[in-house]
C-alpha positions in Angstrom: 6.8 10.7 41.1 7.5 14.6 40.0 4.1 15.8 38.2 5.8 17.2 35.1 7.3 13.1 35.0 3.9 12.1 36.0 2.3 14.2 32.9 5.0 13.4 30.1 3.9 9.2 30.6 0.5 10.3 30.3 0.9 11.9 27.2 2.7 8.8 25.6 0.2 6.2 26.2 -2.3 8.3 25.7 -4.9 7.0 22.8 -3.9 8.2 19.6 -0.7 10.3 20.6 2.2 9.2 18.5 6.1 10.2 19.8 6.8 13.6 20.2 3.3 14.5 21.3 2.0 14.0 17.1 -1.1 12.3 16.2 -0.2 8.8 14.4 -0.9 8.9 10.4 -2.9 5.9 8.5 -2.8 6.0 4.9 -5.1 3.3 2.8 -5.0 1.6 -0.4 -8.0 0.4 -2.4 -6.2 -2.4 -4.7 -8.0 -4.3 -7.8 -9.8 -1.8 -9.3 -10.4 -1.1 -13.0 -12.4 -3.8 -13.7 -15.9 -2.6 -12.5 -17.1 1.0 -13.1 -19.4 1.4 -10.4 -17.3 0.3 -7.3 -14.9 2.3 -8.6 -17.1 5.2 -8.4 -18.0 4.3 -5.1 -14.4 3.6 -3.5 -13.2 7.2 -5.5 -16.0 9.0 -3.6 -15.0 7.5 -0.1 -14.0 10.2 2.4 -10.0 11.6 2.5 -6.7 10.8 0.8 -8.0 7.2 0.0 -5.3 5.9 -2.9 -6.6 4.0 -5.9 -4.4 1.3 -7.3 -5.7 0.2 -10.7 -5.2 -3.0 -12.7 -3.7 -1.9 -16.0 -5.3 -3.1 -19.4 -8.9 -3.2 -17.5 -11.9 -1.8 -19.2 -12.4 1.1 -17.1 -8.8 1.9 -15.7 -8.2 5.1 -17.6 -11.7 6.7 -16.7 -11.8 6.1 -13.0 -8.0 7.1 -13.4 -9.3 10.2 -14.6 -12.2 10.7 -12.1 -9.9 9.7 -8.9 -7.2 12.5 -9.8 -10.0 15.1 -10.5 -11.1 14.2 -7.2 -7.5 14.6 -5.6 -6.9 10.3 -4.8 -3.5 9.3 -5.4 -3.9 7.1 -8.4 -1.5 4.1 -8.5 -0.5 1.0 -10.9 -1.1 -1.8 -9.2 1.7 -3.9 -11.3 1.0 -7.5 -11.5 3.8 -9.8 -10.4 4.3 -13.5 -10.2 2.8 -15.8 -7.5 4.6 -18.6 -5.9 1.9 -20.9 -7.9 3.6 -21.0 -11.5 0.0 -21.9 -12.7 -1.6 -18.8 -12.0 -0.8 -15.8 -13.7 -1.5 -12.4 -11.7 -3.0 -10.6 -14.8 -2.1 -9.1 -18.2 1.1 -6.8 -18.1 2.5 -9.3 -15.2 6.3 -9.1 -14.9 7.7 -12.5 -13.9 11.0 -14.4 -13.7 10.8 -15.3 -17.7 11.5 -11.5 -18.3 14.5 -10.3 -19.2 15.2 -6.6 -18.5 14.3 -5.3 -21.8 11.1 -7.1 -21.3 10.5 -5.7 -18.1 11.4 -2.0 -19.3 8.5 -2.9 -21.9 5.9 -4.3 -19.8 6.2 -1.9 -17.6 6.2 1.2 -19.3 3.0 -0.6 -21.1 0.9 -0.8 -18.3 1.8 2.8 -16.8 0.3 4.2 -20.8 -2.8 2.4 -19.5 -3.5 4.2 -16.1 -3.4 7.9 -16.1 -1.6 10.2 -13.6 0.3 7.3 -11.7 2.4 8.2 -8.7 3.4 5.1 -7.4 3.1 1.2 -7.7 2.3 -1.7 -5.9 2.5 -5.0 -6.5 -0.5 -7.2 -7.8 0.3 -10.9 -6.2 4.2 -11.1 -6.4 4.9 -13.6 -4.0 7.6 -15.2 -6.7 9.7 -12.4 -7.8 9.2 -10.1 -5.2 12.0 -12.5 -3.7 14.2 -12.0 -6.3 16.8 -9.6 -5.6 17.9 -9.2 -9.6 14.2 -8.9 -11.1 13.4 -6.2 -8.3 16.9 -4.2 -9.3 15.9 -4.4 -12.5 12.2 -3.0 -11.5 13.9 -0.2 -9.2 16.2 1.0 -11.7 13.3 1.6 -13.6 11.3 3.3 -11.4 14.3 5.4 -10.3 14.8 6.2 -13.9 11.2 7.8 -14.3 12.4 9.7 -11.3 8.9 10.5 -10.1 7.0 7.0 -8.9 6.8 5.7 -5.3 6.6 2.1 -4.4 4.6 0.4 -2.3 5.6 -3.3 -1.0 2.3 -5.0 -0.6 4.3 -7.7 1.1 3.0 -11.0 -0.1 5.7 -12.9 0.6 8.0 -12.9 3.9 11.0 -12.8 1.7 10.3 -10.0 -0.5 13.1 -7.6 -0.7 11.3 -5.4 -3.1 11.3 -3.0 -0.5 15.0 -3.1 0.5 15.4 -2.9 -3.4 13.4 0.4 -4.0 15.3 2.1 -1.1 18.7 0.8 -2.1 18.0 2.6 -5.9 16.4 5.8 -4.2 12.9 5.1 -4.9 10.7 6.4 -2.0 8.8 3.5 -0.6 7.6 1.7 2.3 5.4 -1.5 2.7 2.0 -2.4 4.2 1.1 -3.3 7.6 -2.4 -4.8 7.5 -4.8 -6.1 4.7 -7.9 -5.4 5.7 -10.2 -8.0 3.9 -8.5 -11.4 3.6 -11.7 -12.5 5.4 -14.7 -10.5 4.1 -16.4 -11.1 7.5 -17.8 -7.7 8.6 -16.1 -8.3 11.9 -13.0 -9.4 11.1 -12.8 -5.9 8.7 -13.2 -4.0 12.1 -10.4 -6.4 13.8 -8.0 -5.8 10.8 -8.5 -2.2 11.2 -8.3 -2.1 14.7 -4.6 -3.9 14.5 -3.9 -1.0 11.3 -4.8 1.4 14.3 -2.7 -0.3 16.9 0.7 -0.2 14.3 0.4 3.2 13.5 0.2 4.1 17.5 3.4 1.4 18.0 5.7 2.9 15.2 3.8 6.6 13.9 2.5 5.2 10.8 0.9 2.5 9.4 -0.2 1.5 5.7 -3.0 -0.9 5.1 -4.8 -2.3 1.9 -8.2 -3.2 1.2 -10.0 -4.2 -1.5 -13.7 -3.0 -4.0 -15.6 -5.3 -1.9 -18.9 -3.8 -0.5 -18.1 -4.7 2.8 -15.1 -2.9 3.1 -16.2 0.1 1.3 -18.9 0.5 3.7 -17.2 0.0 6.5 -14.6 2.4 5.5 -17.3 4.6 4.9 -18.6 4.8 7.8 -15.4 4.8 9.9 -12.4 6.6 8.4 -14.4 10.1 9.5 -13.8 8.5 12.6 -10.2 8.6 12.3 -9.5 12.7 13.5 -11.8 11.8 17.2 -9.8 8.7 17.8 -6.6 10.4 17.6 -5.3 9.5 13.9 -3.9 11.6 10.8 -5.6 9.8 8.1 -2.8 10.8 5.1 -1.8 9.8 1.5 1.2 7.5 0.8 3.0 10.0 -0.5 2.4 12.1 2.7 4.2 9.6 4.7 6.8 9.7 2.3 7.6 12.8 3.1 7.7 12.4 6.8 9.9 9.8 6.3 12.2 11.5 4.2 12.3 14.7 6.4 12.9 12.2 9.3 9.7 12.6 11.6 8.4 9.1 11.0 10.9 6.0 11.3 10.7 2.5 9.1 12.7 -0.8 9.7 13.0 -3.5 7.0 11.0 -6.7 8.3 13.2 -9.9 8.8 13.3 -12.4 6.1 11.2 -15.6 7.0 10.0 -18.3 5.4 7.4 -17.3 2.9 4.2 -19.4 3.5 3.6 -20.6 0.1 0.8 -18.3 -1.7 0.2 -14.5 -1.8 -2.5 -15.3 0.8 0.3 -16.3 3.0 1.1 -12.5 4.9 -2.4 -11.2 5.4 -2.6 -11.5 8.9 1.1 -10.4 9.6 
């Protein structure tokens, strides 16, 4: 085999190279928080372009709001949305299926007064309407309308075409990859973001979510200044935005499936 042949494979399967010879990017979201001041604190102070996605109409949203954009995180609403189980309700300011579209216009635009110096959204639960084509239009055209919000699919459900949605109305978006603490086991944190790892070197990017638990904020902790030496960009949301937009990173819709029944349902995907 010719050496410069020999050289180029070597260079693509090499660890951490990404296609065209660039570094793979991660990006992380911290979801839930709001509700406790000092894990807040803590998840703000964690090292690089860690977002913050905050609960809206929680006690301590608009300070750590505040204190993450000071301290350059991308802050985000983390919008609560239906579950498939009608008996639980994701949190105050959920949108849901009873909503009509001035409702939702309302709701909406109530939570964002809530949570300071938003740049994008992700879903809270969601595993209900996030299936709904007409709800997530209506959400989209929203967003679109404020002409300067991203969205992020969390991806709770198999069926979600929130993301198809967003992209259909022009809203930048993409979706996550990998939650990283369905199980709080310490090891299966390090699994979860060894497979976030492993997508971002498959496709050139990968999103993953976590949550204010102390095992994942120590774990994170101690590994994403680990990142750079393995080979990885770790980037902000909007970051990858960018790329895509500009056309050096590529994202396919996922298939529908059959959603498993709760918002636990996708963790592992």
């Amino acid at each position: 085999m010719p050496v410069l042949l020999v050289a180029l494979l070597a260079a693509l399967v090499a660890p951490g190279s990404g296609w065209g010879g660039e570094r793979p990017v991660i990006a992380i979201i911290i979801d839930d928080l709001g509700n406790q001041r000092g894990v807040g604190r803590r998840v703000i102070q964690l090292p690089g372009p860690v977002a913050c996605a905050f609960m809206p109409h929680t006690p301590y949203a608009a300070e750590l709001a505040e204190r993450a954009h000071r301290a350059g995180k991308e802050v985000m609403l983390h919008l609560p949305m239906q579950p498939n189980d009608m008996r639980r309700v994701a949190g105050v300011g959920e949108i849901s299926l009873d909503n009509q579209r001035a409702d939702l216009r309302r709701i909406l635009a109530a939570d964002l007064a809530t949570v300071p110096h938003v740049v994008g959204i992700n879903n809270h639960m969601g595993s209900l309407i996030t299936r709904h084509p007409g709800h997530m239009a209506w959400l989209m055209e929203e967003l679109a309308r404020r002409g300067n919000l991203f969205f992020v699919d969390s991806y709770t459900s198999a069926d979600s075409v929130a993301l198809a949605a967003a992209l259909d109305h022009g809203v930048p978006a993409v979706r996550r990859h990998v939650f990283l603490d369905a199980d709080r086991d310490p090891a299966e944190v390090a699994r979860q973001f060894a497979r976030l790892q492993r997508r971002a070197r498959q496709q050139g990017f990968a999103v993953g979510i976590g949550h204010p638990y102390p095992v994942t904020v120590e774990f994170l902790r101690a590994e994403l200044p680990r990142l750079s030496a393995a080979g990885f960009e770790l980037v902000g949301i909007g970051e990858i935005l960018q790329r895509l937009k500009r056309g050096e990173l590529h994202q396919t819709l996922p298939p529908a499936r059959v959603a498993g029944g709760s918002d636990d349902a996708l963790r592992t995907l």
